[in-house]
Structure formats: C-alpha cells, structure tokens
N, C-alpha and C positions, 0 to 999 in steps of 0.2 A: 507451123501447120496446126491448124486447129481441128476437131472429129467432135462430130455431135450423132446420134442414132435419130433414123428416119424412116417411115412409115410412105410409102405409096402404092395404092391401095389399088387405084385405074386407070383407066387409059388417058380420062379425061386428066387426071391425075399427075402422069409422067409427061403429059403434053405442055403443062402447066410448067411444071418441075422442069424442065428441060429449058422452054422459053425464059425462065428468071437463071438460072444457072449460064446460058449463055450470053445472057449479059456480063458478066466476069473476067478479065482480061487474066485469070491464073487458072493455074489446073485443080479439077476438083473430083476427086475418083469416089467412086461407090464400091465398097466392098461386101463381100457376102461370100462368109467360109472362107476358101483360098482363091476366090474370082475376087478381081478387081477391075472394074468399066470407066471407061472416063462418061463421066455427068451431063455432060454435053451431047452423046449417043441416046435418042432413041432405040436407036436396036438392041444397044449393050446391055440397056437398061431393062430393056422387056427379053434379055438372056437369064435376065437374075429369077431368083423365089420370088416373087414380089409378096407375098401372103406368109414372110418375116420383116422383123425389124433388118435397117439395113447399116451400114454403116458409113458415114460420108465423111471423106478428109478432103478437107479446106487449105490447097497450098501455098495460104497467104496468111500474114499478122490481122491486115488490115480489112478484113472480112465482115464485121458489125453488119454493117448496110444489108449485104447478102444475107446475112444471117436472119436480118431480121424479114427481110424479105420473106424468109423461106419457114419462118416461123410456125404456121401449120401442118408441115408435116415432122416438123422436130417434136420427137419424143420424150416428154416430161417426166 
C-alpha cells in the first residue's frame, strides 16, 4: 500500500480525480480525520472537507502509472 497527501480543490476537480482513479483495477481510499471513502465515489468524495489536504492510500505496489497520473493534486 502506498499514501501520498492530495489537494482537490473543485468540482471540475473531483470529476477529473474520480475519472483517472477509476481507471485502476485496485482499491484506492481517501481519508480525512477518521472518514474513509472509496476514490472511485463521487459522492464519498464531495462527503469529505475538501478545503484540507486529504489523505489517499493506494492498495497496490504497482501504482507508478497512477501516481503519476495523478500528479497535480499530490501535495509536494
């Protein structure tokens, strides 16, 4: 499992976010506090803060491609 912190900011945003993430044939959850959403959800997704950084675990080794995909809203 890999976790990297993520920033989605709008709507246009989680639409995006959602679209590359369900490309992904493993589960990918977004955390914030003691909520956890699966990544894949639109709805789960706009249940969270969005206006924090977020937490996203990656339930796979072999994630690179994704990762880099997703590259703009990982938090540097």
């Amino acid at each position: 499992m890999k976790s990297v912190t993520i920033n989605i900011n709008t709507i246009e945003d989680v639409k995006q976010f959602v679209n590359q993430v369900t490309k992904c044939n493993y589960d990918v959850d977004i955390v914030s506090g003691r909520y956890a959403v699966d990544a894949k959800s639109i709805m789960g997704i706009f249940s969270l803060d969005l206006s924090k950084p977020l937490e996203l675990r990656v339930h796979s080794d072999d994630c690179d491609e994704f990762l880099a995909a997703i590259d703009n809203y990982i938090v540097k």
